[in-house]
C-alpha positions in Angstrom: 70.0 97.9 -96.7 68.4 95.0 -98.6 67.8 93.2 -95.0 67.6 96.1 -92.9 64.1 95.8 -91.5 64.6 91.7 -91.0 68.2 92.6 -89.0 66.5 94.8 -86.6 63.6 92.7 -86.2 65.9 89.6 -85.4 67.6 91.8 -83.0 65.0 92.8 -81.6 63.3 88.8 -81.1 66.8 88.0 -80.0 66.3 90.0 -76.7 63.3 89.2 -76.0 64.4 85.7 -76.4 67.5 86.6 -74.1 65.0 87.6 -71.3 62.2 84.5 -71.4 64.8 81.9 -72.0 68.3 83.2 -70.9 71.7 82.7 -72.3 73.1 80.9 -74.7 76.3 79.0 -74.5 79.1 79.1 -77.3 78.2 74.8 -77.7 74.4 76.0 -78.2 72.9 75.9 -81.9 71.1 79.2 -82.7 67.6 78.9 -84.5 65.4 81.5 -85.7 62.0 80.9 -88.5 62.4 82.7 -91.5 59.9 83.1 -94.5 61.3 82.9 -98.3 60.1 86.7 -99.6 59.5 88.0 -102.9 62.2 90.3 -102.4 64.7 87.0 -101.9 63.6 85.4 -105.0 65.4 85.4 -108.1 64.0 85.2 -112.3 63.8 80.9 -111.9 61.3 81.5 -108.7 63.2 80.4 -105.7 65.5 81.8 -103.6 68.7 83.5 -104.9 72.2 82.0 -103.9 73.4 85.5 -102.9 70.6 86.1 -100.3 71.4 83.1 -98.4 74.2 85.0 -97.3 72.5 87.7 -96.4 69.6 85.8 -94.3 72.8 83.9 -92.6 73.7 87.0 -91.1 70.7 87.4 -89.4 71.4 83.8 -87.8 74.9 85.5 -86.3 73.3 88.4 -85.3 70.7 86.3 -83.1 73.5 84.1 -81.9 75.8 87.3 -81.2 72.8 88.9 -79.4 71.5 85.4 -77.3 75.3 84.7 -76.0 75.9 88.5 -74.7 79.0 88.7 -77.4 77.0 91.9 -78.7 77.3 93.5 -75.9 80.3 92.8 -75.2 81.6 94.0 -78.5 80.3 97.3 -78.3 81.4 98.0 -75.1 85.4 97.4 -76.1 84.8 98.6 -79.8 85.2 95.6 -81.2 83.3 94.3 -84.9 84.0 91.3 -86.7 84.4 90.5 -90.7 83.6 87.6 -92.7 87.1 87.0 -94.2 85.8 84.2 -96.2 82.8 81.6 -96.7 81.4 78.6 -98.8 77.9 77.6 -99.0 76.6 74.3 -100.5 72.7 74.2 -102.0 70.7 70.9 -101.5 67.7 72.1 -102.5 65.7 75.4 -103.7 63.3 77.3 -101.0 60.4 78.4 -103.1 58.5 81.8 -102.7 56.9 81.8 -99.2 58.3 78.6 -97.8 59.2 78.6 -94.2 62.4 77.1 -93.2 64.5 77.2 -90.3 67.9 78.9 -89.9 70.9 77.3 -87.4 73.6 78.8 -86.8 77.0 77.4 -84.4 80.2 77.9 -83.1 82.6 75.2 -84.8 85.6 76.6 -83.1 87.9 79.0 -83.8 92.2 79.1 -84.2 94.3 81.6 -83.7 93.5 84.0 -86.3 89.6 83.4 -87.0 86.6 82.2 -85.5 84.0 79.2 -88.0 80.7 79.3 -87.6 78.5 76.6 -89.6 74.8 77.8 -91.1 71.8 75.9 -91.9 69.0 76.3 -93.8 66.3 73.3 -93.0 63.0 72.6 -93.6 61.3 69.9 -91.7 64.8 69.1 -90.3 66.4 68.4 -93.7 69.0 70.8 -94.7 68.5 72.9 -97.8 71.9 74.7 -97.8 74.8 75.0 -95.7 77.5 77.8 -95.5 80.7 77.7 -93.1 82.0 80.8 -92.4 85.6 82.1 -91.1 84.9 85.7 -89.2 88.6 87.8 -87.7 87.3 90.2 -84.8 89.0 93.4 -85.1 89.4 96.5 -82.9 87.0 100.0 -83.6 91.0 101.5 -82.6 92.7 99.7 -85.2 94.1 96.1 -85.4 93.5 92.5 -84.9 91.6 91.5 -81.8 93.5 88.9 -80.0 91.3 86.0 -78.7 92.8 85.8 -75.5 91.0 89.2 -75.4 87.8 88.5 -76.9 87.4 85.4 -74.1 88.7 87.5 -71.4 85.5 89.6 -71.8 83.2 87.0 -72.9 84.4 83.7 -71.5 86.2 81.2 -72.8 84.2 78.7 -74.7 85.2 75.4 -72.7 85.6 72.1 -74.3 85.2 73.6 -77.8 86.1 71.4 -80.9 88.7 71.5 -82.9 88.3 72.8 -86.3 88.5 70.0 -88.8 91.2 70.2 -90.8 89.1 70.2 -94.0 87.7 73.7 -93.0 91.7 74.9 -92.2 92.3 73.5 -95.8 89.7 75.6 -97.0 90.6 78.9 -95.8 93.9 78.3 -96.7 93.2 77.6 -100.3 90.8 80.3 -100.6 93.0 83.4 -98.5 93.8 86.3 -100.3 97.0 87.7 -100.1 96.9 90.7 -96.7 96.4 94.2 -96.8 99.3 95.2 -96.6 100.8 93.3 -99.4 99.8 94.1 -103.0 97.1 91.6 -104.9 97.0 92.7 -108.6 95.2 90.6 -110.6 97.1 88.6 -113.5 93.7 88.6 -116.0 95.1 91.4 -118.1 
């Protein structure tokens, strides 16, 4: 709830986007202007590291909306999770600074597609998150990717994944839900 209003909005600009400038490609970078709130700021007076997250989400659902994936995943009954992500601060956005948000496709594997998010502000980047999302059937189970492109295209010529980022969800996987994870703290 805490970005409701902002979500629909950017959903909203996101269509009407859609229709003046048309579609976006899976090799185009997302960007939407966003304003630092009081609502995202935190006792020290600039922007708190857990709302980044939540204003990157906004940057996936414009680049969901802007390359028809939206669509296409409500049609099938299809949602996707973040399984895991990492962000790196630069620099603080300040109460009522404008910055720029960028989100891309870096690829995907197998299992998961990455998508990289940027926070910039006269082109220099403030923070950066990469994320790792698994798309997963409204019916039950994993979507497969051969799938997901069938009904949305294949995104030709895509990158590979560095191997840093394959490193990094490796190290940082939990064990799955089906197996148990009991922590050892005591």
């Amino acid at each position: 709830m805490n970005v409701l209003w902002r979500t629909l909005l950017v959903h909203l600009l996101a269509r009407l986007r859609l229709r003046r400038e048309g579609w976006l490609t899976f090799h185009d970078v997302g960007r939407i202007r966003l304003t630092t709130l009081p609502t995202d700021i935190d006792v020290l007076r600039h922007m708190n590291n857990g709302r980044y997250l939540s204003l990157f989400d906004l940057g996936r659902w414009d680049l969901l909306v802007r390359t028809g994936m939206v669509d296409a995943m409500r049609r099938h009954g299809w949602y996707g999770v973040v399984s895991s992500e990492t962000i790196t601060f630069r620099k603080s956005l300040e109460l009522w600074q404008r910055f720029e948000l960028q989100t891309r496709m870096l690829g995907h594997d197998d299992r998961a597609l990455y998508l990289e998010h940027r926070a910039l502000v006269g082109g220099e980047i403030y923070a950066r998150a990469i994320i790792r999302i698994r798309m997963l059937k409204r019916s039950g189970g994993t979507l497969p990717h051969e799938e997901l492109f069938a009904a949305v295209g294949r995104p030709e010529g895509m990158p590979d994944v560095e191997p840093w980022v394959h490193d990094w969800a490796a190290a940082s996987a939990l064990p799955s839900t089906r197996q148990p994870a009991p922590s050892d703290w005591g």
